[in-house]
C-alpha positions as CSV (number, residue, x, y, z in Angstrom):
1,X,-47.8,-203.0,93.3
2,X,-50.3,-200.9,90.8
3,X,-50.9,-197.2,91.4
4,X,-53.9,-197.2,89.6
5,X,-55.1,-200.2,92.2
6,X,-54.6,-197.9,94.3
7,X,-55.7,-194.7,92.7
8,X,-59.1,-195.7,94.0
9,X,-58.7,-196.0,97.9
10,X,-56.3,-193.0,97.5
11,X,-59.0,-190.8,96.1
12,X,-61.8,-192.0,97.9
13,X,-59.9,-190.6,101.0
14,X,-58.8,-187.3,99.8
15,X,-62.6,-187.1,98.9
16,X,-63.6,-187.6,102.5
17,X,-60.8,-185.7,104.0
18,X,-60.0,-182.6,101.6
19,X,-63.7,-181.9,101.0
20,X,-63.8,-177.7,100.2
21,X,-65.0,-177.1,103.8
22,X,-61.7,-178.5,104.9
23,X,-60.2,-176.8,102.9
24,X,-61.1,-173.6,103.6
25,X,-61.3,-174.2,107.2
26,X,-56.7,-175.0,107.0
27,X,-56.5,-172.4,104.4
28,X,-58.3,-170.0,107.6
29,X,-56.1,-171.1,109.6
30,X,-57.8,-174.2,111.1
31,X,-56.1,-177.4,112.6
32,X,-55.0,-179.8,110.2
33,X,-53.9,-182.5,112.7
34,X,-56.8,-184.8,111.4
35,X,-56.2,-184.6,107.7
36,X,-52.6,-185.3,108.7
37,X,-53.4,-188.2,110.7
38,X,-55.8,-190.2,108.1
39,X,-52.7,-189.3,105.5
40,X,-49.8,-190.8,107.8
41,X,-52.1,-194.0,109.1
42,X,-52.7,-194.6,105.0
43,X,-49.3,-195.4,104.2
44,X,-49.5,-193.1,101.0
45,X,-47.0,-190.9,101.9
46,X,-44.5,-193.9,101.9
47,X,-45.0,-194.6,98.4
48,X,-41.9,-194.0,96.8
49,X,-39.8,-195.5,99.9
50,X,-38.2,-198.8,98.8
51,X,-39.9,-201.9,100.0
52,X,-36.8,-202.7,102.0
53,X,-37.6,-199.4,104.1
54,X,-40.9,-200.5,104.6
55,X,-42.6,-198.2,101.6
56,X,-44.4,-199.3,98.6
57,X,-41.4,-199.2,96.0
58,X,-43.0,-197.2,93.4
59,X,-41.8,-195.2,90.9
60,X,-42.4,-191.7,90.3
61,X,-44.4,-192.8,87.1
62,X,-46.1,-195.4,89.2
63,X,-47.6,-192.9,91.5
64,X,-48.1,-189.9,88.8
65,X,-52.1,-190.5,89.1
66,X,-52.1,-189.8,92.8
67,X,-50.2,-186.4,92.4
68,X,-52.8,-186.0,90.0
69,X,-55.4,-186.7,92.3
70,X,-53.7,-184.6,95.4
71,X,-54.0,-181.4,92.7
72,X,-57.7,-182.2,92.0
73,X,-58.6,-182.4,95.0
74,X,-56.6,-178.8,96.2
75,X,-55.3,-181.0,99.4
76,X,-54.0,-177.9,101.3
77,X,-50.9,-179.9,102.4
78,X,-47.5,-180.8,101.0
79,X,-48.5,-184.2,100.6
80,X,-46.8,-184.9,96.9
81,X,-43.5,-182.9,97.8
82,X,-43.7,-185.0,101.5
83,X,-44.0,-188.4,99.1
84,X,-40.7,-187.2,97.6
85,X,-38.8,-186.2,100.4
86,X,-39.6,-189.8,101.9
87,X,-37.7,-191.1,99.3
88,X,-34.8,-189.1,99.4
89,X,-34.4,-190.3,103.0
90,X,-34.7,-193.1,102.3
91,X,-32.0,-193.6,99.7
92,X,-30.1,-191.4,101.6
93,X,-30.5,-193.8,105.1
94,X,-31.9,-191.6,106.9
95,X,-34.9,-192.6,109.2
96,X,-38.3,-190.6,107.8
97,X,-39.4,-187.7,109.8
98,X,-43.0,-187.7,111.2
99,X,-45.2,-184.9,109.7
100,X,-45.5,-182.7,106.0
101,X,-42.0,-181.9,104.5
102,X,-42.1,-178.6,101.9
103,X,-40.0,-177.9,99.1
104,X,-37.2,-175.3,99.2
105,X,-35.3,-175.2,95.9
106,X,-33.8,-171.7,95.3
107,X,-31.0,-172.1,97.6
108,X,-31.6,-168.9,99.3
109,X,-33.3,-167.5,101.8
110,X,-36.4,-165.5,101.5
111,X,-38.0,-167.9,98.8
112,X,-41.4,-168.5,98.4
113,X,-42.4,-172.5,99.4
114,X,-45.8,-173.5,98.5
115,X,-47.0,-175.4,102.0
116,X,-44.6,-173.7,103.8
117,X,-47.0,-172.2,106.3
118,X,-48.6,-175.8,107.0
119,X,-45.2,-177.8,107.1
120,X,-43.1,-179.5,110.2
121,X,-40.2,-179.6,108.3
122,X,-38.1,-178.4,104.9
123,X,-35.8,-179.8,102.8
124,X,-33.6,-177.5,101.7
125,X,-31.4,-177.2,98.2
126,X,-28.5,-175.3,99.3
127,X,-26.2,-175.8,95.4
128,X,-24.4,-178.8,96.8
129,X,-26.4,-180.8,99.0
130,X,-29.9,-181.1,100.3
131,X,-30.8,-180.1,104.2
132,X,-33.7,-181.1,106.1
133,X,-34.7,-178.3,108.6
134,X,-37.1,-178.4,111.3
135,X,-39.9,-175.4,110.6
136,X,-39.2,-174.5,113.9
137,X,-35.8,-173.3,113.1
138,X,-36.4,-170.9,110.3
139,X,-38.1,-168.0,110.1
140,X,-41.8,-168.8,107.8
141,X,-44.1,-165.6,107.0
142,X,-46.8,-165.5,105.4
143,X,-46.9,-164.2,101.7
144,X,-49.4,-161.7,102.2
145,X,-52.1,-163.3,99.5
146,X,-55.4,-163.7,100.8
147,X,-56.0,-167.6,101.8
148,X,-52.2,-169.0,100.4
149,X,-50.6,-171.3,102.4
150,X,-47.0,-170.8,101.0
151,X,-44.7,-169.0,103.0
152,X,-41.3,-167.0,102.6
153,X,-38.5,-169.6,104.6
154,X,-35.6,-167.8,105.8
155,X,-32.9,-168.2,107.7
156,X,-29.1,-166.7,109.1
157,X,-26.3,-168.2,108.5
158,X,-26.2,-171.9,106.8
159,X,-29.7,-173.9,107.6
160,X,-29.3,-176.3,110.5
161,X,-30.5,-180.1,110.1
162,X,-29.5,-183.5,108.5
163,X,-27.6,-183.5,105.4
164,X,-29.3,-185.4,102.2
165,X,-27.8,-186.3,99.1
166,X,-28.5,-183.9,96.2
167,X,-30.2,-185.4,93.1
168,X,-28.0,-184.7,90.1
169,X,-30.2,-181.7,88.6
170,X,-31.1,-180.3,91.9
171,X,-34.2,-180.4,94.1
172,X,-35.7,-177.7,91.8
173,X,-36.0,-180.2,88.6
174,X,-37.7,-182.3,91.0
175,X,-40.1,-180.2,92.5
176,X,-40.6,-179.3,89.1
177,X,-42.0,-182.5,88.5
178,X,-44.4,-182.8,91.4
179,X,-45.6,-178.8,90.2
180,X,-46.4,-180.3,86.8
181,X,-48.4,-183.2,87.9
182,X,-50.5,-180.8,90.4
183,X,-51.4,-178.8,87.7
184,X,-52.5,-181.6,85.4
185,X,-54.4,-183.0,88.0
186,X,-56.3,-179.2,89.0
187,X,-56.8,-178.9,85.1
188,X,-58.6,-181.7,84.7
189,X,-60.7,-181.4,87.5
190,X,-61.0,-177.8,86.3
191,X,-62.4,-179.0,82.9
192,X,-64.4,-181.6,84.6
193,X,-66.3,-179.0,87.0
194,X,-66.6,-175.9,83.7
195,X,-68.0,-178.5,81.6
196,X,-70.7,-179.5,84.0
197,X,-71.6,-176.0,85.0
198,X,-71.9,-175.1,81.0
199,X,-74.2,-178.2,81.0
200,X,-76.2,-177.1,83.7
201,X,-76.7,-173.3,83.2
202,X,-79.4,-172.1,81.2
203,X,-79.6,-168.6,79.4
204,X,-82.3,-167.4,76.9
205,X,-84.0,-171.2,77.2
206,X,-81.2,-173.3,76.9
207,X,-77.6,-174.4,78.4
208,X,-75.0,-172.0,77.6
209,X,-72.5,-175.1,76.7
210,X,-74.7,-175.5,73.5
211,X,-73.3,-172.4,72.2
212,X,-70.5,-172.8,69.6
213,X,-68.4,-170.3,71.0
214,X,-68.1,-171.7,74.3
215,X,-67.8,-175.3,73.0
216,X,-64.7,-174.2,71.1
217,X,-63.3,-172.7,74.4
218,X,-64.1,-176.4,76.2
219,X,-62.6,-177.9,73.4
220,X,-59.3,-176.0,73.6
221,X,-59.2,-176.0,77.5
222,X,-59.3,-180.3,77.4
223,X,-56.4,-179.6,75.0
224,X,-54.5,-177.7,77.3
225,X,-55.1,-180.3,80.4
226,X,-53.8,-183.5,78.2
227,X,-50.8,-181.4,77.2
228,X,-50.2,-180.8,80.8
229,X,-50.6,-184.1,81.8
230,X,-48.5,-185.5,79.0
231,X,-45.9,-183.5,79.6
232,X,-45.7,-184.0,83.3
233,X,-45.9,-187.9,82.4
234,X,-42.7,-187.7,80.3
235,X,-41.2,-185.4,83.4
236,X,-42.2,-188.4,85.9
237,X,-41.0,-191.1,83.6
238,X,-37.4,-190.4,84.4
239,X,-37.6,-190.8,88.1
240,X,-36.0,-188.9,91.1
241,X,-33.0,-188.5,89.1
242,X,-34.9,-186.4,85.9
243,X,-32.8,-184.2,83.9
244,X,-33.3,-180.7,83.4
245,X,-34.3,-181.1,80.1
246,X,-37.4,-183.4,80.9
247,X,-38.0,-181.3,83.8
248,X,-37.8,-178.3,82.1
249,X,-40.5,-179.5,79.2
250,X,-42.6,-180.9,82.0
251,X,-42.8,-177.7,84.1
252,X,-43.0,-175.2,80.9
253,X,-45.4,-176.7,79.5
254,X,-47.6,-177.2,82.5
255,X,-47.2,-173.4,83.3
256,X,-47.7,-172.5,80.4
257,X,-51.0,-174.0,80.4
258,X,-52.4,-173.3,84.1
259,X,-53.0,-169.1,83.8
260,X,-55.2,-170.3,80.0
261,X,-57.4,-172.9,81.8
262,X,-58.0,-170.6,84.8
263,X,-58.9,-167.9,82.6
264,X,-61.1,-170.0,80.8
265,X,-62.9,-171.6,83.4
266,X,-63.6,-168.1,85.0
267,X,-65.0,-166.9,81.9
268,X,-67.8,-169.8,81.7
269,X,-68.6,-169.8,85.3
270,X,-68.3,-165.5,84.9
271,X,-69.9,-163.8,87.7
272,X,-70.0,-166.2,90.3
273,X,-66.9,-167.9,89.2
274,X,-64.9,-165.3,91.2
275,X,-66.8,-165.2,94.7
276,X,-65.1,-166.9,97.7
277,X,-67.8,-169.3,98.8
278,X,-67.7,-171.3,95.3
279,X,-65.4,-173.5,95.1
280,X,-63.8,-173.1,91.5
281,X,-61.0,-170.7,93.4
282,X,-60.1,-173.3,95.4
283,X,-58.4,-175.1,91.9
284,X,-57.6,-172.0,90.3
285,X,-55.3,-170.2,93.0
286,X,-53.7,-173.1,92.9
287,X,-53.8,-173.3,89.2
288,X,-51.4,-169.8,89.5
289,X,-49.5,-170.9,92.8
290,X,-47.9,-173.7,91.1
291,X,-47.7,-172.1,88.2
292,X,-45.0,-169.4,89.4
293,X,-43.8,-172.2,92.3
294,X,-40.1,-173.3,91.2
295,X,-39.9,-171.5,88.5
296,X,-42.4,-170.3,85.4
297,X,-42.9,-171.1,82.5
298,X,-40.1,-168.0,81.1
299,X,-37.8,-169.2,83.7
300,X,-37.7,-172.8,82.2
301,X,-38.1,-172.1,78.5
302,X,-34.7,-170.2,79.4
303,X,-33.3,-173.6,81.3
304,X,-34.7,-175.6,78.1
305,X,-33.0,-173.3,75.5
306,X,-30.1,-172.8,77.4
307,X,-29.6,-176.5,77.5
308,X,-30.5,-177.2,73.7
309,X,-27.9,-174.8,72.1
310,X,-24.8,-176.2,74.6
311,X,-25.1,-179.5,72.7
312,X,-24.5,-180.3,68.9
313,X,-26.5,-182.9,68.5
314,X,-29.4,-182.5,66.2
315,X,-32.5,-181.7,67.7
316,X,-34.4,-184.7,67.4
317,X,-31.7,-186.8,69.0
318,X,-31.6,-184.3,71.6
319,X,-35.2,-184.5,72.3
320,X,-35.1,-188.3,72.6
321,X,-32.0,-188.6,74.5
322,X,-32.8,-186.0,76.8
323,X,-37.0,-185.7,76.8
324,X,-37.6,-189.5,76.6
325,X,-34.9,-191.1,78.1
């Protein structure tokens, strides 16, 4: 099966069900049960499950251009991070769990979990193995920033639920991943929506995106989103079991990246850029979210050099046994 076949159908649905007034209406708060419903019925969410399980049997690479589409689109629901968590049951035998799955990955309690507020369940990266916990049972707060659905997941004592097999370099390189591929996605749509409104906005007699200035800053902002998507398609190409290297150029990069576009795009739209009812905020607080979600840019640049001066291999070998594997 083709992701781009269905890249399609899988946008045209997020289309109809994440519009911004759905959106906003979850991010206030609202009932989600119907965007949840239309997601489950799709079979989407089973799409890197084995066909032997009953999924799709896609790879991570195979479905890159629908976490694309989930970022562009500022779905306010683990969607992505539920797609991977399928699979991990699923290799692991254990029967899928009905309902969005978020992405703990620090190990300890307190940490931030983008979706956390909006989630049935969390799959937890406690160092040696992987835990899938009922929302229920741990304690989720809000974060305090207007309008984010990620919460701080605690809990006493060791987390209660079913035991998962670990990936080799963690949940966190994984998630990684996923983070990347939002955030290329976002940009994109981000560079889509401050090109049109550069087009379309006149000052002094004509559209500002004449001026040579603010081409240059268009021209440097598409540069930005294909580096993010290139480097979150190199993370994806390794699979479920990605290194820390790949995952650590995917997820720099992509960071990296996200606080210039958004800064960008808010300088084109200026003034009304930054007001609540348009709908540019809705990309770029994600844009930032994901950016800072399992870990930053500094915190993988420190992962990536780390792992680069522990092996004596010359650099280019490194980077092709470790990058492009």
């Amino acid at each position: 099966m083709d992701a781009h076949a269905l890249l399609e159908p899988f946008d045209r649905m997020l289309a109809a069900i994440s519009a911004p007034a759905a959106v906003r209406a979850v991010e206030a708060g609202g009932d989600a049960s119907a965007m949840l419903s239309e997601l489950a019925q799709s079979g989407f969410l089973d799409a890197l499950v084995p066909e032997e399980a009953g999924g799709a049997g896609l790879s991570l690479a195979g479905i890159a251009p629908l976490i694309e589409a989930i970022g562009a689109h500022a779905v306010p629901l683990p969607v992505a991070e539920t797609m991977v968590a399928r699979a991990l049951l699923a290799r692991a035998g254990v029967a899928s769990r009905d309902g969005p799955i978020a992405l703990a990955t620090a190990g300890v309690p307190g940490q931030i979990v983008p979706c956390g507020l909006v989630a049935a369940h969390v799959l937890i990266d406690l160092g040696d193995r992987l835990v899938l916990a009922s929302a229920d049972a741990l304690a989720v707060t809000p974060t305090g920033v207007h309008h984010a659905l990620a919460a701080r997941i605690g809990w006493e004592g060791t987390p209660v639920g079913r035991d998962i097999t670990r990936p080799p370099a963690g949940l966190r390189a994984l998630a990684a991943i996923v983070r990347a591929t939002l955030i290329a996605g976002a940009a994109h749509r981000l560079l889509e929506v401050t090109t049109r409104h550069a087009n379309e906005r006149v000052q002094f007699g004509k559209p500002i995106g004449r001026q040579q200035a603010l081409q240059q800053n268009l021209a440097v902002m598409a540069e930005n989103a294909v580096a993010a998507r290139i480097a979150a398609q190199l993370g994806c190409a390794q699979g479920l079991d990605v290194s820390l290297a790949a995952a650590a150029v995917a997820k720099s990069t992509a960071s990296s990246v996200a606080a210039r576009l958004a800064g960008t795009a808010h300088a084109v739209h200026g003034a009304i850029g930054i007001s609540e009812e348009f709908d540019l905020q809705l990309l770029t607080r994600r844009l930032h979210e994901w950016r800072l979600a399992d870990g930053s840019e500094g915190y993988w640049n420190g992962v990536l050099g780390a792992a680069r001066l522990a092996d004596p291999a010359g650099s280019v070998d490194w980077i092709r046994a470790e990058v492009f594997a």
